[in-house]
ZAMARGU-4260 file (C-alpha; in steps of 0.2 Angstrom, whole numbers, plus 5000, padded with zeros to 4 digits):
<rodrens>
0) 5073/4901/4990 | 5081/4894/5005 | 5094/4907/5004 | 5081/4920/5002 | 5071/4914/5019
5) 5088/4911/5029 | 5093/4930/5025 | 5074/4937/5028 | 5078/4928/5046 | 5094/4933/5049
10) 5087/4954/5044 | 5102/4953/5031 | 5103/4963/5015 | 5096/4956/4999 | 5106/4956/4983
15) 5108/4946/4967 | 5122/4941/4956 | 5120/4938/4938 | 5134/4929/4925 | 5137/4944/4911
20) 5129/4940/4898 | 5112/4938/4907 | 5116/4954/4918 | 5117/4963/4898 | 5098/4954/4893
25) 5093/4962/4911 | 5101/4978/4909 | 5090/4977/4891 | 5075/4974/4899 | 5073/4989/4912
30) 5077/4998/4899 | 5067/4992/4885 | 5051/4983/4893 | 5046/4986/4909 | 5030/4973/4904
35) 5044/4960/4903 | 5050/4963/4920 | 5033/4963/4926 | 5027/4949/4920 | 5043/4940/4927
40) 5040/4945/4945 | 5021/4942/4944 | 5028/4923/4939 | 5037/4920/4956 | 5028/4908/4967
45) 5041/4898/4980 | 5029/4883/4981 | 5034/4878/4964 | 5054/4880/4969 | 5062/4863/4967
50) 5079/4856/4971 | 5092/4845/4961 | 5089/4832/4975 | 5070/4828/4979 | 5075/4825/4998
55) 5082/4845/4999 | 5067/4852/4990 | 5055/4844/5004 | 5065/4848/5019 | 5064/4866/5013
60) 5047/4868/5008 | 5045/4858/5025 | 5053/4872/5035 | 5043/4886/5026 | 5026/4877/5029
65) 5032/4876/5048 | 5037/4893/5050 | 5035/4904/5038 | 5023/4898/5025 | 5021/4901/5006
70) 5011/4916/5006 | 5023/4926/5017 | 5039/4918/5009 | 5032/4923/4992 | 5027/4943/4997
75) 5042/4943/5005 | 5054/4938/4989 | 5043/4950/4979 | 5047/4964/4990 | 5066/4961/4991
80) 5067/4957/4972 | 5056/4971/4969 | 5066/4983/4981 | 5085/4975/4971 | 5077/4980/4955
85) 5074/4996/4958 | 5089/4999/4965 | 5097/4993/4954 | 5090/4999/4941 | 5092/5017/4950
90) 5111/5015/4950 | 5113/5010/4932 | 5101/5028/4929 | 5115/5036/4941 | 5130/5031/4927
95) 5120/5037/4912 | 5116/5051/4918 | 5134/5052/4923 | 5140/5047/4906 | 5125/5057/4895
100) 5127/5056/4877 | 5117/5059/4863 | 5121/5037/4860 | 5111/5033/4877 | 5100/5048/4877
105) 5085/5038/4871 | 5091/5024/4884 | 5092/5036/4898 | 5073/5041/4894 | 5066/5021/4893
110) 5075/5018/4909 | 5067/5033/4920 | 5052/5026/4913 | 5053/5011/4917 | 5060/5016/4934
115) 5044/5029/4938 | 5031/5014/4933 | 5042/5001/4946 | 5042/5013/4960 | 5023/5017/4954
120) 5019/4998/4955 | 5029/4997/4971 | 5016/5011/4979 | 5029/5023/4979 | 5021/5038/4972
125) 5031/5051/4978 | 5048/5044/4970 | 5036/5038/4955 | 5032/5056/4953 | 5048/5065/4955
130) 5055/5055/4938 | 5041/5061/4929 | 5040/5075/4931 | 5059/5077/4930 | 5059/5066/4912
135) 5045/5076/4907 | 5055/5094/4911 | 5069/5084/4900 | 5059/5079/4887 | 5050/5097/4884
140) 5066/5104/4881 | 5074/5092/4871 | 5060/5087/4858 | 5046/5099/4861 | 5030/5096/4872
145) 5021/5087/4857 | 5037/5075/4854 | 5028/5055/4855 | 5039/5053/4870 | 5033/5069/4878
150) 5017/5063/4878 | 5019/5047/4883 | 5029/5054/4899 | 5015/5066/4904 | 5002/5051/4904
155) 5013/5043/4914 | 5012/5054/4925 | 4994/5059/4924 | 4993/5039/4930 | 5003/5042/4946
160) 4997/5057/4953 | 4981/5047/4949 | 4985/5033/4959 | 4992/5045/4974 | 4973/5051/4973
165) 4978/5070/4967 | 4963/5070/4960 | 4965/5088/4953 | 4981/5088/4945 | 4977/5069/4938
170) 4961/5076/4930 | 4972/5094/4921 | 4983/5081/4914 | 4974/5067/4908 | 4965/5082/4898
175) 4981/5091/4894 | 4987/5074/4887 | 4972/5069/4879 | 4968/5084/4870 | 4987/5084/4863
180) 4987/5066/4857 | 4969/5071/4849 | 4978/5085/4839 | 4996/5077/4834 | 4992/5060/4834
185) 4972/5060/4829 | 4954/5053/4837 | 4959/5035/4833 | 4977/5030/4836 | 4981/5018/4852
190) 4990/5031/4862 | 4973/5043/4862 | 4962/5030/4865 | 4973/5025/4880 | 4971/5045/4885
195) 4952/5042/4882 | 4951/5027/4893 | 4964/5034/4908 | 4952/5051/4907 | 4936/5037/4910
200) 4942/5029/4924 | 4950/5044/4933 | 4930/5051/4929 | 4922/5035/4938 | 4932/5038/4954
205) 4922/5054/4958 | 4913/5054/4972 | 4897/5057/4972 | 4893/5053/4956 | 4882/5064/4947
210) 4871/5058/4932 | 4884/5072/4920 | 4900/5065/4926 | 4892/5046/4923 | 4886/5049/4905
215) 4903/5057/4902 | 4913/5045/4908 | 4902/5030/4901 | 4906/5039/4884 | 4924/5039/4885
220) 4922/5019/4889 | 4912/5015/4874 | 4924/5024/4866 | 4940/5018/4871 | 4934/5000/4871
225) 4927/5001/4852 | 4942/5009/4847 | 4954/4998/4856 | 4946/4982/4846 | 4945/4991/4832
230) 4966/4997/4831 | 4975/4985/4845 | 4961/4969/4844 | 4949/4961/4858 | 4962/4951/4865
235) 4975/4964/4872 | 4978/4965/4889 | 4976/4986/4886 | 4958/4984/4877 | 4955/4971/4892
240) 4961/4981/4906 | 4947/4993/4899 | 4934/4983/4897 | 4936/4977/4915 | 4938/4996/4923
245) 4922/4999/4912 | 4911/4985/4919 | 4916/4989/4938 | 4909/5007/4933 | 4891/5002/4928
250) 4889/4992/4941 | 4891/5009/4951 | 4881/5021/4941 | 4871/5033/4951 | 4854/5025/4945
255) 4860/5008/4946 | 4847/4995/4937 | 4845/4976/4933 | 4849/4981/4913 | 4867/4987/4918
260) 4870/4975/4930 | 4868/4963/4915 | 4879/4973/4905 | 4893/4973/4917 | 4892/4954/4920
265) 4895/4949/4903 | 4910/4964/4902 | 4918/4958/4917 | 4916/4938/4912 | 4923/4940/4894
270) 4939/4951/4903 | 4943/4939/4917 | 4944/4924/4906 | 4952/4931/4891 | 4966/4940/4904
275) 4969/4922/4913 | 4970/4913/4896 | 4985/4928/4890 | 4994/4930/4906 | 4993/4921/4923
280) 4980/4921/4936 | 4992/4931/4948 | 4999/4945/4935 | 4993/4963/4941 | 4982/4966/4925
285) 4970/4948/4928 | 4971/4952/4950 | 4963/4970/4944 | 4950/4960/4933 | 4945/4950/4947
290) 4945/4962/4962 | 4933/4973/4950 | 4922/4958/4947 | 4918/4951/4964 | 4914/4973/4967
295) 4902/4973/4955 | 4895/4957/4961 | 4894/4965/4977 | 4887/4980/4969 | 4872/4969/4962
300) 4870/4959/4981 | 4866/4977/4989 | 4856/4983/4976 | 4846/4967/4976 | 4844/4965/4996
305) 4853/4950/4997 | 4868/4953/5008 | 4866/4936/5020 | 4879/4924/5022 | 4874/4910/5010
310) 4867/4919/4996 | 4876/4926/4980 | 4888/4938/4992 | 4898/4922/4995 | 4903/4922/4975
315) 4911/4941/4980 | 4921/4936/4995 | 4929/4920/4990 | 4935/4928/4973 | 4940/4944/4987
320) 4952/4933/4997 | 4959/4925/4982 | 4963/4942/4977 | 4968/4947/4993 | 4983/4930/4995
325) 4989/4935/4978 | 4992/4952/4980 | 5001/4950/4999 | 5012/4938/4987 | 5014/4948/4972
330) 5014/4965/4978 | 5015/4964/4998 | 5002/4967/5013 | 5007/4985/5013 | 5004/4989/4994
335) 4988/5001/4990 | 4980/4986/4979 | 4982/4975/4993 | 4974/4986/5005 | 4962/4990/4993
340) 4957/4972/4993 | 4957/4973/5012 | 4945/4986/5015 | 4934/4977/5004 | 4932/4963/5012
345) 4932/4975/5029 | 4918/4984/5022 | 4906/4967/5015 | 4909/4960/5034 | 4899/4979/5040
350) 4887/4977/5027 | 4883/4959/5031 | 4882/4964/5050 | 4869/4977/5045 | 4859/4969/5035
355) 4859/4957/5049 | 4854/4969/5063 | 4839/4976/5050 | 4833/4958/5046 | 4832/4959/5065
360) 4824/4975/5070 | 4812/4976/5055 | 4822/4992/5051 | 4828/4997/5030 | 4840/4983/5023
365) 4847/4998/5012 | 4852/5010/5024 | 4872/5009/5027 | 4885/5016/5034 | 4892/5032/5027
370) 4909/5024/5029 | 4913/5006/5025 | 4930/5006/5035 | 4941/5018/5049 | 4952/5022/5035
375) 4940/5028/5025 | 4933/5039/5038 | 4949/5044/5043 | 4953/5051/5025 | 4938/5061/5026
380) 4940/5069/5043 | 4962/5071/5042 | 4977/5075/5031 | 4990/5069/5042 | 4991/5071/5063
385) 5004/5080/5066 | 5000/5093/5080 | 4993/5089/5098 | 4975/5097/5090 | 4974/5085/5077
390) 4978/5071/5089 | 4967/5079/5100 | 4951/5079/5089 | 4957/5059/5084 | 4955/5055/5102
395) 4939/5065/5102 | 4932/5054/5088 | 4940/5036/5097 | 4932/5040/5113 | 4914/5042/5104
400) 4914/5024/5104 | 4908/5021/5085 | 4925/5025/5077 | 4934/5015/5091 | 4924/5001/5083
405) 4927/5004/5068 | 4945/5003/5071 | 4941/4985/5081 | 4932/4978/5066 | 4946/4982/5053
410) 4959/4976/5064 | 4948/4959/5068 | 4944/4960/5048 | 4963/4961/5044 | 4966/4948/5056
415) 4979/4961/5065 | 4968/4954/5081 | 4959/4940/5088 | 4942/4939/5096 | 4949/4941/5111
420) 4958/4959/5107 | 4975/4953/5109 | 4988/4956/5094 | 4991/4941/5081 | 5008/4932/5080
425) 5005/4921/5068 | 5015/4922/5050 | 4998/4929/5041 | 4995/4944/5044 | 5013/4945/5049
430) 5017/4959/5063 | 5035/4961/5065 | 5034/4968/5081 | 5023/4958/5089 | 5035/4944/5086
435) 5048/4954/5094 | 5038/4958/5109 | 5034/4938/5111 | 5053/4933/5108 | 5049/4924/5093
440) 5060/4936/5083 | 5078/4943/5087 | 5087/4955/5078 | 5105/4954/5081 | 5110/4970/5081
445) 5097/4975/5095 | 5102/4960/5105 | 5114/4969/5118 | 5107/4987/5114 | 5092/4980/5126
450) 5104/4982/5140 | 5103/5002/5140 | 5085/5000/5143 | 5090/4994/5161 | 5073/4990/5174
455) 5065/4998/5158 | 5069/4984/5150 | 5054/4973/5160 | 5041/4986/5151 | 5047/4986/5133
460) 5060/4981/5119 | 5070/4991/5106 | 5069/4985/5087 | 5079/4993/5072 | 5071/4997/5056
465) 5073/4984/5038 | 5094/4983/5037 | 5093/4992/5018 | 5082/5006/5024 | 5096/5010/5038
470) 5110/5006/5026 | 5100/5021/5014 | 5096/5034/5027 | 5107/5047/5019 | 5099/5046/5002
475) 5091/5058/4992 | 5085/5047/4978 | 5066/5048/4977 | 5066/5030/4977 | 5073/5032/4996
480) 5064/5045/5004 | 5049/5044/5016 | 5056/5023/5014 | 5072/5023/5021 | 5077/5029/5040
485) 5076/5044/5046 | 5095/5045/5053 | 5109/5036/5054 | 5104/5033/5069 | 5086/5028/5071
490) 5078/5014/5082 | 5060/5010/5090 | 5054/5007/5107 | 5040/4994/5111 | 5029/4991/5123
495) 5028/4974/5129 | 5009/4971/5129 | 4999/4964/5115 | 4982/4971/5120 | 4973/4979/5105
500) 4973/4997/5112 | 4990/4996/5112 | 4989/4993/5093 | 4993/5011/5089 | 4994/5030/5103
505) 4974/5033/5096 | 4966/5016/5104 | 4979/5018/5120 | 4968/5019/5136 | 4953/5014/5127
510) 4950/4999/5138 | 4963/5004/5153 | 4958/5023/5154 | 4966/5039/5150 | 4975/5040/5165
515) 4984/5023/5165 | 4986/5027/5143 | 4994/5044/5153 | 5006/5035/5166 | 5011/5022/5150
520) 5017/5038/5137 | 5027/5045/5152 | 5033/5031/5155 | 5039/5028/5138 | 5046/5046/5138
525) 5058/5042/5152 | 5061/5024/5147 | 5067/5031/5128 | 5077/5046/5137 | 5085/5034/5147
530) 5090/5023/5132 | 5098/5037/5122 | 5109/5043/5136 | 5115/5024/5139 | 5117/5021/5118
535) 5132/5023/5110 | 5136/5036/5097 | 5119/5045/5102 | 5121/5063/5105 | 5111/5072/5117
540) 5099/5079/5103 | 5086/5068/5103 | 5067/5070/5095 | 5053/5057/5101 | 5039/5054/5087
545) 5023/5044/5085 | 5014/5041/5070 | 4994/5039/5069 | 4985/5026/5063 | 4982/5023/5047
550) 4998/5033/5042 | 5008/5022/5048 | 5006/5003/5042 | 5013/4992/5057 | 4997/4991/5068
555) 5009/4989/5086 | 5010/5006/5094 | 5031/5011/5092 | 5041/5027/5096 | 5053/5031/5084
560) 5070/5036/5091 | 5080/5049/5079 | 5094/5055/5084 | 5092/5072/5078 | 5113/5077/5075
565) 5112/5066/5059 | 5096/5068/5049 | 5092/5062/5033 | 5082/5066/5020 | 5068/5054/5024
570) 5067/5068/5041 | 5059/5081/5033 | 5047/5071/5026 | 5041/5058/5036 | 5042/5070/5053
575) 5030/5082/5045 | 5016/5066/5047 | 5022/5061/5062 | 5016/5069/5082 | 5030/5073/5096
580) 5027/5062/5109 | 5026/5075/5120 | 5012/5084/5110 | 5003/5063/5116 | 5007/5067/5133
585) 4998/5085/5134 | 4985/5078/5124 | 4981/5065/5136 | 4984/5078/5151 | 4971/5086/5146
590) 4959/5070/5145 | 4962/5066/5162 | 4960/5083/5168 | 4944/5084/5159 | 4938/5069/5163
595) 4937/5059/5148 | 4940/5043/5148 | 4945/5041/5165 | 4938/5025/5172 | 4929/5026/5189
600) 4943/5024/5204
</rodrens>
């Protein structure tokens, strides 16, 4: 552990060396049981690390607790072990496919598997998606589209795109599949009742709800679940996995009542326990149990009127936050469950507010917001902000004042910022720049390239992306792309000011006006056009990119310098989501010009 947290300080590259005959049982594993490496990871937790000498164990866990502490230490050892496994296991795929015979054909297939489900669990849908659909090409042509393995490969994938919320495509498969399993495999057998239940929840998430879609879905439930007991028993983590999904989605019927309210609660109290009995309390399968859970509990609190801090709402955000620690140590602040987690708690903070403000003004306890948090409303509104009208009509919304609150309360919520609108530096939530900007954090290979910067250098800080994303930036493996950088050579530029608005270019000039948010992107313009000319090895062709808030996950405003004579293939991909800092400048020309947001001189 030590080792781990010496290299996570030092920004060097992760790896792990195993003796050969427990390489061969790990080798075995990604190939054979992706639930067996799983459950190994969800196991980690550094506080439990000891030492052969009790004096060593407490001067390290000493030095974490000052520093670091547990919960970042642990997400960060999941991340890196998680990051060596797959690419490890994406090198070993490299050599069979290399060395493809009909002997490892079948080993070849478990290990894109089991490959597609990591990177899926990771929150790499993209990479997660390119191996299925590949294996399934492979698999169609090789044993047919009814073969057991063919449709075992298309659920899979029905599950990711699923999870990368392509809705559509999710739905044609999960019926696709699910319609074949009936056919070649029958109404009863374990795989089509896993189609049944993945065809249930992928029902429930559809928004709004009508009573058709409700009675559908709750069909499918019943079901799976009976059907489930009856062939796999009560006590699998599948049939439980089910019965949780199924309780969450009563509690959100469209028609919501006491009756189904009661109904889910004893659902959701017979899944949690029976998943923390089989596996352990941090293992993704029981964290899923228990975030559905404390939503339905949530459910019931709105339903009932009784939102006030004190009341059963409390249950809901103490089993949240528990949720919430696990997951940044299990899975990592930036994976989707996590932020699922997030805007939960983001959006019981709004509601409680409300309620509040009504109990106030006499006005409708029921009546809330149509979105619970910005990314929520920024989902509804946006795709990506790529061109200066979308960034325009982002601002448009930021200076209506609402969605610039919004944008406050998450951040707050998230603890990115303090009551006082400045950015945290503390070690959770941990922002990586922000510790740069304050010193706290030195990356040695960015130590002398701060001298290009010259006088600009008293306005802001250069940074360099994670040392195995720059180490990867000419890989094409679907693993890589939109995660590793976006040239070989590739740094930010920082401003050196920890005020909320400059948390992200949509907030900039928000408190300090357009004009001064203008002078501060030319600014930046000239200070990163005067870096590249000065840096080493950097050609002339050079593009300046920002990305918008939420589609970027680092809440500190930072320009992305690409030196555009040696692209990779995370280029093509990431740029298309990403604005020209000179498409921000116009857009802010035209503020000032207007007049909006122009404080009074």
């Amino acid at each position: 552990i030590w080792e781990i947290f010496s290299a996570f300080q030092m920004g060097a590259r992760f790896d792990i060396a195993m003796p050969k005959d427990t390489m061969d049982d790990f080798r075995g594993a990604l190939i054979n049981s992706f639930t067996t490496v799983q459950t190994a990871l969800s196991g980690v937790d550094v506080a439990l690390s000891s030492a052969y000498h009790k004096s060593h164990q407490e001067m390290v866990h000493d030095e974490i607790r000052r520093t670091i502490g547990f919960t970042k230490l642990n997400e960060m050892v999941q991340l890196r072990m998680n990051q060596w496994l797959i690419g490890a296991a994406t090198k070993e795929l490299q050599i069979m496919k290399q060395n493809a015979n009909e002997k490892n054909k079948k080993e070849q297939i478990g290990l894109q598997d089991n490959l597609g489900r990591m990177l899926r669990e990771s929150g790499n849908f993209e990479g997660a998606e390119f191996y299925f659909k590949d294996l399934l090409e492979e698999i169609e042509r090789m044993y047919g589209k009814d073969h057991a393995l063919a449709l075992s490969c298309l659920n899979q994938l029905a599950v990711t795109l699923q999870k990368a919320n392509h809705v559509e495509e999710a739905l044609q498969c999960h019926r696709d599949c699910l319609q074949r399993r009936r056919r070649v495999l029958g109404e009863n057998h374990e795989e089509t009742l896993q189609s049944v239940s993945n065809l249930a929840v992928l029902l429930s998430l559809h928004r709004p709800m009508s009573i058709e879609i409700f009675e559908e879905a709750r069909s499918l439930y019943s079901l799976a679940v009976k059907g489930r007991e009856l062939t796999i028993g009560e006590k699998d983590p599948r049939t439980l996995y089910t019965l949780s999904n199924f309780a969450r989605f009563l509690s959100e019927a469209p028609e919501p009542s006491a009756e189904l309210f009661n109904e889910s609660d004893q659902l959701h109290q017979r899944a949690v326990q029976s998943l923390k009995d089989l596996l352990q309390q941090g293992h993704p399968l029981t964290l899923s149990s228990l975030h559905n859970q404390a939503c339905s509990w949530l459910d019931r609190c709105v339903f009932q009127k009784t939102c006030s801090a004190g009341g059963p709402i409390d249950e809901s955000i103490s089993q949240l936050r528990l949720v919430h620690k696990l997951r940044v140590e299990k899975l990592g602040k930036e994976h989707p469950d996590t932020q699922q987690t997030e805007r939960k708690l983001q959006e019981i903070a709004r509601i409680q507010k409300q309620f509040a403000n009504s109990d106030a003004n006499g006005a409708d306890q029921g009546r809330l917001e149509s979105f619970p948090s910005f990314q929520d409303f920024f989902q509804a509104h946006f795709e990506v902000v790529h061109t200066a009208e979308e960034f325009q009509q982002v601002r448009k919304y930021m200076h209506e004042g609402i969605v610039a609150d919004l944008v406050f309360d998450d951040l707050l919520a998230s603890g990115f910022i303090d009551e006082d609108g400045f950015m945290t530096t503390g070690m959770q939530p941990y922002i990586f720049l922000a510790h740069i900007i304050t010193g706290e954090l030195s990356q040695r290979k960015c130590e002398p390239e701060q001298d290009y910067l010259g006088t600009y250098g008293d306005t802001f800080v250069v940074a360099h992306n994670k040392p195995e994303s720059d180490e990867m930036w000419h890989s094409s493996d679907p693993s890589w792309i939109g995660k590793a950088s976006m040239s070989q050579r590739h740094r930010f530029l920082v401003f050196k000011n920890l005020r909320w608005e400059y948390f992200n270019v949509i907030s900039l000039g928000l408190e300090c006006g357009s004009q001064q948010a203008l002078e501060a992107l030319k600014e930046m313009k000239d200070a990163a056009t005067h870096w590249v000319s000065q840096a080493p090895g950097w050609s002339k062709d050079a593009g300046f990119y920002l990305a918008a808030w939420p589609l970027t996950t680092v809440p500190c405003l930072h320009l992305h310098m690409v030196d555009l004579s040696c692209t990779g293939p995370s280029f093509s991909r990431l740029s298309k989501k990403m604005l020209l800092l000179d498409d921000a400048i116009r857009v802010l020309e035209a503020e000032v010009a207007e007049g909006i947001g122009v404080l009074p001189a």
